[in-house]
C-alpha positions in Angstrom: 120.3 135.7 94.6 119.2 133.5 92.3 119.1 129.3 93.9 119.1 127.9 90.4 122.9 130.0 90.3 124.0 128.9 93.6 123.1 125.4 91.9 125.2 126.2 89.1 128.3 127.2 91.6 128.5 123.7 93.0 128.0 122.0 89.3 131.2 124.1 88.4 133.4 123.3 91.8 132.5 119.5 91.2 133.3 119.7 87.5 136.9 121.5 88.0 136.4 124.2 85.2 133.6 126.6 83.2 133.6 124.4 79.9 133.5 120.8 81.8 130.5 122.1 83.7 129.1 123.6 80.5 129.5 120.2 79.0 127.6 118.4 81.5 124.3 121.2 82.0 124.6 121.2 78.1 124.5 125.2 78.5 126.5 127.7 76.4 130.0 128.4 78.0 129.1 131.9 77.8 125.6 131.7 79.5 127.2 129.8 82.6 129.9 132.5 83.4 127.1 135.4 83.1 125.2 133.4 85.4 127.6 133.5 87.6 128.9 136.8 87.5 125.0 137.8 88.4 125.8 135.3 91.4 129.0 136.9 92.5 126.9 140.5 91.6 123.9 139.5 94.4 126.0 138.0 97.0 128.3 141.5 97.0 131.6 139.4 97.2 133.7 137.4 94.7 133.7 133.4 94.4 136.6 132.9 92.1 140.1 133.8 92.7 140.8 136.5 89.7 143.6 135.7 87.2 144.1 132.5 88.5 145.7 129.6 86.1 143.0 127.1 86.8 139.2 127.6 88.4 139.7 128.3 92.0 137.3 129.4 94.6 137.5 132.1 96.8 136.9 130.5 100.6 133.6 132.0 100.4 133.1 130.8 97.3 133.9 127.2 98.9 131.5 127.6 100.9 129.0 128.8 99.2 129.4 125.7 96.7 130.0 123.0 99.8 126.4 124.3 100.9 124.9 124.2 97.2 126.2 120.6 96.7 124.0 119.8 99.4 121.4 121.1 98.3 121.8 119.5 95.0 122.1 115.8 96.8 118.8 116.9 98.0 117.5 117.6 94.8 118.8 114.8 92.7 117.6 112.1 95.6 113.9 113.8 95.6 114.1 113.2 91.7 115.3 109.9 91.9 112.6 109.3 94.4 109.7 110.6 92.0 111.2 108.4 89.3 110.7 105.1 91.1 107.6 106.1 92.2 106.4 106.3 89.0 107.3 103.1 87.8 107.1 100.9 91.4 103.8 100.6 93.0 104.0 101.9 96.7 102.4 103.7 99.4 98.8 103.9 100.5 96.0 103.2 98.1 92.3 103.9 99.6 90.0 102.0 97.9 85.9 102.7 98.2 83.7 99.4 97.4 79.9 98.3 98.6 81.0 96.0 101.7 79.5 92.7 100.8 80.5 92.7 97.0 84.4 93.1 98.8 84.0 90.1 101.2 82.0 87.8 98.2 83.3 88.6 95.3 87.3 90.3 95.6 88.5 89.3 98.9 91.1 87.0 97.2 92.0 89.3 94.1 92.8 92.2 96.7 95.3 89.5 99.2 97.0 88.6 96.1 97.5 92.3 94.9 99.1 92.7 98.2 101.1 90.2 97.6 101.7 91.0 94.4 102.7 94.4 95.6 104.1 94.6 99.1 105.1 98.4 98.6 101.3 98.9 98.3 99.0 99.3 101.6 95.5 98.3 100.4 92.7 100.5 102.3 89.6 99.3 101.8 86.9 101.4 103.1 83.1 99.6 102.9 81.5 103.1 103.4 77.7 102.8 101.7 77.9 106.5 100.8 78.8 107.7 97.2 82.4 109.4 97.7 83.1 112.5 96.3 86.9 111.7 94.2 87.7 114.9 94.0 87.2 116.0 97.4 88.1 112.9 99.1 91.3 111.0 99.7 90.2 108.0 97.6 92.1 106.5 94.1 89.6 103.9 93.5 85.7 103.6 93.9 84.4 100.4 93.0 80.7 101.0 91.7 78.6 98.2 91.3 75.6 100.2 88.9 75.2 102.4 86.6 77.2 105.4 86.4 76.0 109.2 86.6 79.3 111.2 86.9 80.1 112.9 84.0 83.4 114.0 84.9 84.3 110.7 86.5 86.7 108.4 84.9 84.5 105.1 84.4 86.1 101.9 83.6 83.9 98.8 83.1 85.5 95.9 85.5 82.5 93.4 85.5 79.1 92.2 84.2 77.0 90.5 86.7 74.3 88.2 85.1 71.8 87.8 88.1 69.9 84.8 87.8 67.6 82.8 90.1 69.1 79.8 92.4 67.5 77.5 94.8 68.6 75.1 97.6 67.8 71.2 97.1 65.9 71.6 100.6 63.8 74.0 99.2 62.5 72.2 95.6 62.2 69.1 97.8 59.4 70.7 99.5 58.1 72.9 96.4 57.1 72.2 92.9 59.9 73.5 90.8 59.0 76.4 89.0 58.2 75.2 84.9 57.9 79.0 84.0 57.8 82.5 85.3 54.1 82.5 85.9 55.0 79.8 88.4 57.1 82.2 90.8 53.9 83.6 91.8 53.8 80.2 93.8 56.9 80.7 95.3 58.5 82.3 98.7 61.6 84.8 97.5 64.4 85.6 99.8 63.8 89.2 99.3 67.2 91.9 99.1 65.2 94.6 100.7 66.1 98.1 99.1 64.8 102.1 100.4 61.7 102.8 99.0 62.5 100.1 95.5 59.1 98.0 94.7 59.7 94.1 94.7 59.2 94.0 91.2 61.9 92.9 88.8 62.0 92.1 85.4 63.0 88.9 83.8 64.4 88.4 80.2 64.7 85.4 78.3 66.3 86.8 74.7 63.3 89.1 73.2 60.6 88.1 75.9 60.2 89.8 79.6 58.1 89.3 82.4 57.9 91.2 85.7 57.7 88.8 88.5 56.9 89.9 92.3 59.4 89.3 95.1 57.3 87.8 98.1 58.1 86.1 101.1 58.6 85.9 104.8 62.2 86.5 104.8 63.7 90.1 104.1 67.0 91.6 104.7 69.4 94.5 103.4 72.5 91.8 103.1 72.9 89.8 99.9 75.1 87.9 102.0 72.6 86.8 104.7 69.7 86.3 101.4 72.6 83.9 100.1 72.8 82.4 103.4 69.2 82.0 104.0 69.1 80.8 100.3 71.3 78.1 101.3 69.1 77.3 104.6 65.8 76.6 102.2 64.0 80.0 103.1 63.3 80.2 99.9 64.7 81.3 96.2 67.2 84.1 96.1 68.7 86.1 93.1 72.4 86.2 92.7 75.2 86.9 90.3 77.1 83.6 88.8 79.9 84.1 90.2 78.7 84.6 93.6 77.1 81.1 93.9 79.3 79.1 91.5 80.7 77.2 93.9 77.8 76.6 95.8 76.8 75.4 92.4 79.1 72.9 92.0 78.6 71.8 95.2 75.2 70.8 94.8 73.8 73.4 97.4 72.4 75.7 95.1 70.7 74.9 91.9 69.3 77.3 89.3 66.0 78.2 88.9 64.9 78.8 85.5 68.0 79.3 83.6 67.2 80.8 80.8 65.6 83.9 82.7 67.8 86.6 84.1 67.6 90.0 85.1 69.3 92.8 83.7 72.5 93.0 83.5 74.3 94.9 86.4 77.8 96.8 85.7 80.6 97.3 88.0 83.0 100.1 87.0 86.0 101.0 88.3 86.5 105.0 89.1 89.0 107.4 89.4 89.0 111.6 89.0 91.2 111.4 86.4 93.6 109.3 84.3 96.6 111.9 83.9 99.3 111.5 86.2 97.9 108.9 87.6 99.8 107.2 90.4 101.7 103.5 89.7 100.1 101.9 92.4 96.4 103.3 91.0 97.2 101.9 87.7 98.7 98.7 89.1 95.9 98.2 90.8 93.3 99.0 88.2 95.1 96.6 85.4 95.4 94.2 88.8 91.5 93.7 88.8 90.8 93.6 85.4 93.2 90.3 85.2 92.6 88.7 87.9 88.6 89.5 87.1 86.9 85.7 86.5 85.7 84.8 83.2 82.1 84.9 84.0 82.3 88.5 84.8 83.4 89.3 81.5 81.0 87.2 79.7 77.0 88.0 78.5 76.5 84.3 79.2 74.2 83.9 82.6 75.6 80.3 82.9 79.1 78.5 81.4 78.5 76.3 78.8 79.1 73.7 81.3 76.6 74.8 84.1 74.1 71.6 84.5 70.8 73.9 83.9 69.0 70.6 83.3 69.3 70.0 87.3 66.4 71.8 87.8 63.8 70.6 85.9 65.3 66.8 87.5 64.8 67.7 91.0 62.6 66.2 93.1 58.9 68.5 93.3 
């Protein structure tokens, strides 16, 4: 006994006769009443009263369709249910992202996609590990770096221009740096990283430099070094956007604006885009909105940053 045919018997008790019912499954009259002859042939009894003026059921037959029906609620709900899943974002979305880069820099886009999206429980796991996608339950990894996995789907979400900032405290006390051979004069708030040199390289358009990164003060959190930046330990190294406000403010000043690092990508990835869920791609177009101008930008500064502050304050 076939289910799709027991499917077919209650299509034909709701629709009152063989050609409605045929009319509504869009199947051939003829190919609906061998079905169900096949049905009545596996089941060893008859549905339909013989000879009868009008489609009647046998009480078996009744039965049989009464229990089908059901089943077809079932089924027409669980498509219904896939359907609005598709288009409305819900349910839960695990979400893999360096822990400090979360609390600095997308604290406030991820509240408001929650409350952009209420159907949608935002896990964020701050694991340092690189997750595997495909063997662990995650939809987004947000990867601040470059990436190696081929098979990955990669999308870029920001460009961090890392430049050199400064509290007032600290220039107060120290000659302001005029050019990079002048850092060498300087104390760094160091970002320590396993077994990585303190050297970094510093561009301004064609010309680079490699600069040293020395000083008393060392620590594995960019949000402690911004902290301790802040305090007047000494000059730290930052994306824009992570110190703009301290910018404006007054707190932080830049240090040789022209020079920057290079460039560091963020990427958004996921195993795959086919079938992807609403709520990944919700999320995914979510970010790249609600992303801030000066991650999109090759510019280290707005036009409007006052660079000049630098080379006024006090040495």
């Amino acid at each position: 006994m076939k289910i799709d045919d027991l499917l077919l018997l209650a299509q034909v008790n709701k629709a009152g006769s063989l050609s409605a019912a045929a009319r509504a499954l869009e199947l051939p009259k003829a190919t609906l009443s061998r079905r169900l002859s096949a049905l009545e042939t596996s089941v060893g009894a008859r549905l339909f009263v013989p000879g009868a003026s009008r489609l009647t059921l046998t009480e078996l037959g009744e039965q049989l369709a009464e229990r089908a029906a059901r089943h077809d609620d079932d089924i027409a709900e669980t498509r219904q249910w896939l359907a609005s899943r598709e288009s409305t974002p819900q349910g839960r979305l695990r979400v893999a992202v360096p822990a400090e880069f979360a609390m600095l820099l997308l604290a406030e886009s991820f509240a408001r996609f929650v409350r952009r999206y209420p159907r949608v429980e935002l896990e964020v796991d701050t694991t340092p590990r690189r997750v595997d996608l495909f063997n662990e339950p995650y939809d987004v990894v947000v990867r601040v770096g470059p990436v190696d996995e081929p098979d990955l789907v990669a999308r870029r979400f920001m460009v961090l221009e890392r430049g050199l900032y400064a509290s007032p405290v600290y220039l107060q006390a120290r000659a302001a740096p005029q050019t990079p051979a002048d850092l060498a004069e300087h104390d760094f708030v160091v970002l320590s990283q396993a077994k990585e040199a303190h050297k970094r390289r510093l561009r301004n358009g064609a010309d680079a430099v490699d600069i040293d990164l020395r000083g008393a003060l060392e620590t594995n959190s960019i949000g402690l070094v911004l902290a301790l930046t802040r305090a007047g330990g000494g000059i730290g190294s930052f994306p824009y956007g992570m110190v703009a406000s301290d910018i404006e403010a007054g707190t932080l000043v830049p240090v040789l604006p022209d020079w920057s690092y290079e460039p560091l990508p963020v990427h958004l990835l996921t195993a795959s885009r086919r079938l992807m869920p609403a709520k990944t791609r919700a999320f995914i177009d979510h970010l790249l909105e609600t992303s801030p101008d000066w991650a999109k930008s090759t510019l280290l500064h707005p036009p409007t940053q006052p660079a000049h502050r630098l080379r006024q304050a006090p040495g």
